[in-house]
N, C-alpha and C positions, 0 to 999 in steps of 0.2 A: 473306759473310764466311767466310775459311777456316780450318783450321788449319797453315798456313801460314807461310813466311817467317822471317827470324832476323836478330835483334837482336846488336851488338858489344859487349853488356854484360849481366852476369850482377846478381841483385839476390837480397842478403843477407837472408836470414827468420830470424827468433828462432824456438826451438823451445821454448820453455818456455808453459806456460799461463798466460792473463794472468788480471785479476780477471775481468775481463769474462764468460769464459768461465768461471770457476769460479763466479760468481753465476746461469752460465744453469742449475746443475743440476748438471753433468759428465755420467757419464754413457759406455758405448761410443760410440766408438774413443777409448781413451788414448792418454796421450802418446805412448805407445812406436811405436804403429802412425804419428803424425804422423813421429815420426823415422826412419822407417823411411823412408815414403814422401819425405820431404826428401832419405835416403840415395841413393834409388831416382831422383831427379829430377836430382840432381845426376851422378849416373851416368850420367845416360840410356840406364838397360836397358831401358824401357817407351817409351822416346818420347811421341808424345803420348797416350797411353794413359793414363800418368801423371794429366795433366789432370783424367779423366772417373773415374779411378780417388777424386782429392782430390774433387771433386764429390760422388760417393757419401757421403764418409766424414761430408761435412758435412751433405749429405741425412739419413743417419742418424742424425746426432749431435741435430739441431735438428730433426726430425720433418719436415722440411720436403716437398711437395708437388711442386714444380717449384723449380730454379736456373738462372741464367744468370748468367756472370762474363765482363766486357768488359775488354780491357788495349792498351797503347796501345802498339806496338814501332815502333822506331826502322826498321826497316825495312822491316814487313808492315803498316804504321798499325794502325787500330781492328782488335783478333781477339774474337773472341766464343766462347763454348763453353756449351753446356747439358746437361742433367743427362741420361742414358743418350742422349747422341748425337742429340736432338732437334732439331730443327728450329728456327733460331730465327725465332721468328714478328713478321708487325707490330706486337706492341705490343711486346714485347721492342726489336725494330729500333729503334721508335719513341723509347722511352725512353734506348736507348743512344745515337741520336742528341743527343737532348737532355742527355747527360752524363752517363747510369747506366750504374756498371760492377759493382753488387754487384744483384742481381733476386730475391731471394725469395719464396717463397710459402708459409706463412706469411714478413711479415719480421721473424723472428725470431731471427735469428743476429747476433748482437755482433760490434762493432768490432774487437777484435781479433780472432776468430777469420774475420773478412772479409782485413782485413792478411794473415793468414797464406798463407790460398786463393790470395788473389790475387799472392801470391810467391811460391807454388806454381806457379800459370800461366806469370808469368813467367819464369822460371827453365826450365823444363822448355821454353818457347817457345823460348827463346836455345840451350838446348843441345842441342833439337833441329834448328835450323836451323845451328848451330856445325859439328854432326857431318855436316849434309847439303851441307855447304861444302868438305868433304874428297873428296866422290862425284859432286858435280858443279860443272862450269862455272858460276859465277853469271849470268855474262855469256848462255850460249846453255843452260843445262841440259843440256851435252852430259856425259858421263864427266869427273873431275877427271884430271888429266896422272898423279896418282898413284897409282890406279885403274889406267891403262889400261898403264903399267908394270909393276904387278903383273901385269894379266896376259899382257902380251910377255912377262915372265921364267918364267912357265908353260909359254906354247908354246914358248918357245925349249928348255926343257930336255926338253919332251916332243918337239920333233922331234930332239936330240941324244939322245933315248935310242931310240925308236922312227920317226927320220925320219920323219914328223908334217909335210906340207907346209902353209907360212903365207906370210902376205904382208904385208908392214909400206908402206904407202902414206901419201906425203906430197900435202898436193895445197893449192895456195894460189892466191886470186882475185888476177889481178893489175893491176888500178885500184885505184885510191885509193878507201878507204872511211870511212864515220864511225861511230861507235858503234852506230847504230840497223842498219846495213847489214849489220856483225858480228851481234849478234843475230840479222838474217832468214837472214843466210846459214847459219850455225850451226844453228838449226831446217831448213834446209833440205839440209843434209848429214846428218843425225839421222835423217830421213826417207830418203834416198838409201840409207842402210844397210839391211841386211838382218839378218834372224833369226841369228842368232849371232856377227855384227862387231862393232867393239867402237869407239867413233869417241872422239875429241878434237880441243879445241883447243889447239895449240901457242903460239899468238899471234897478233894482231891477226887477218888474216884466213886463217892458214896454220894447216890442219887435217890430222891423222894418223890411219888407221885401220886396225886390224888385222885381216884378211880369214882365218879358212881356209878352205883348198883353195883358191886364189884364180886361178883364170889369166887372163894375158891380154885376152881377151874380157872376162870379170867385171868386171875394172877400167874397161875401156871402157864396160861397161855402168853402172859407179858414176857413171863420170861425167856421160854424159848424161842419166843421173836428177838427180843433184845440178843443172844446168845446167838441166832442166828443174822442178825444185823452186824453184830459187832466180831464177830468169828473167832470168839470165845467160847474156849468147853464149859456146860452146863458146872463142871464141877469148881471152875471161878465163880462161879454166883453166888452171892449167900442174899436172902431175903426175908421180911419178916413185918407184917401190917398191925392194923388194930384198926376196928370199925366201928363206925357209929350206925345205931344210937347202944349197940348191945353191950362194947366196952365200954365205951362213956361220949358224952358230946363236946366236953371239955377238950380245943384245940391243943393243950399243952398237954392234956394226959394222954390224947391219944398219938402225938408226939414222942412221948416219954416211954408210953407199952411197946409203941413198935422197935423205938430204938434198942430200950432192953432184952427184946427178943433176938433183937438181931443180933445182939452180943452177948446173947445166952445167958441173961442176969438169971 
């Protein structure tokens, strides 16, 4: 189990101390520090850091020994998390198979301050998988479209200021594919890249990638790595660039030339 995946819904935590928790004692960390860390979750400044961070607090609040908290995402199924980043072991495993999602040691941490954790988990599970939805492709884990924009409109102004040679590549399989095939291929162009390209997917199986210094050769070289990545005959490939600064520096013109190449305008 990871810490992993993201959920298309966020879930509402009370922040106020219930009886529960005020008959364990009280005690450090107050309220303030749970609102804090609620502020902090819903932020998503710590990611899942967050998680291990509410762990702690609960560790220390309740004296507790060992924690493990299990939750059920809509997209990553069962997620499990223990206390300083532990391992979760087979009796842990075992029990959360069998339907435990709160594991103490002592069990002595009350019902609502379990609720609370565990809207902590969730919460910060969803919005860190929300935010990781912005950076990458869901479909192949490649770069998001909006990502790799930002940074064409970097190099475009850095070879408009300093002619900065770049290469904006479109390249698209062309059989008929299905879902499962977008996926390998997209891992398979991921791989084709090199240390400082920057790759996406446009759509279905037609992928864009920004190269610098990129000539010629290089591209040819992309290619038959991709082709050999994805164990596709060179003659599915079709591809077709446009470079800065000699085309233009304009992000959308050189958008526009390669795309036309590539569809033979």
């Amino acid at each position: 189990m990871t810490d992993a995946a993201a959920p298309h819904w966020a879930t509402t935590v009370e922040t106020h101390e219930t009886e529960d928790d005020a008959a364990s004692g009280g005690g450090p960390p107050g309220p303030d520090r749970w609102i804090e860390l609620l502020h902090e979750t819903a932020g998503g400044s710590l990611g899942i850091d967050v998680i291990y961070d509410a762990l702690a607090l609960v560790a220390e609040r309740f004296g507790l020994e060992d924690l493990t908290v299990a939750v059920t995402n809509d997209g990553a199924g069962v997620q499990a998390f223990r206390l300083h980043r532990r391992p979760i072991g087979p009796s842990e495993l075992e029990r959360i198979t069998d339907g435990s999602t709160f594991i103490a040691t002592p069990d002595s941490v009350p019902a609502g301050a379990q609720r609370l954790v565990t809207g902590i988990i969730e919460v910060a599970l969803a919005t860190q998988l929300a935010q990781r939805r912005l950076i990458r492709d869901p479909l192949t884990g490649l770069l998001s479209r909006q990502v790799l924009n930002e940074a064409l409109r970097a190099a475009a102004a850095q070879s408009s200021r300093y002619g900065w040679t770049f290469t904006l590549m479109v390249l698209r399989i062309g059989a008929a594919v299905t879902e499962r095939d977008i996926r390998s291929l997209g891992h398979a162009f991921g791989r084709a890249l090199r240390s400082g390209d920057t790759g996406t997917r446009l759509h279905r199986a037609t992928f864009l990638a920004l190269l610098p210094n990129a000539t010629a050769e290089s591209l040819h070289a992309l290619v038959q790595r991709f082709a050999e990545e994805s164990g596709r005959p060179l003659g599915e490939v079709r591809f077709a660039s446009a470079t800065a600064p000699n085309d233009s520096v304009d992000p959308a013109e050189l958008f526009r030339l390669a795309a036309s190449r590539l569809n033979g305008d």
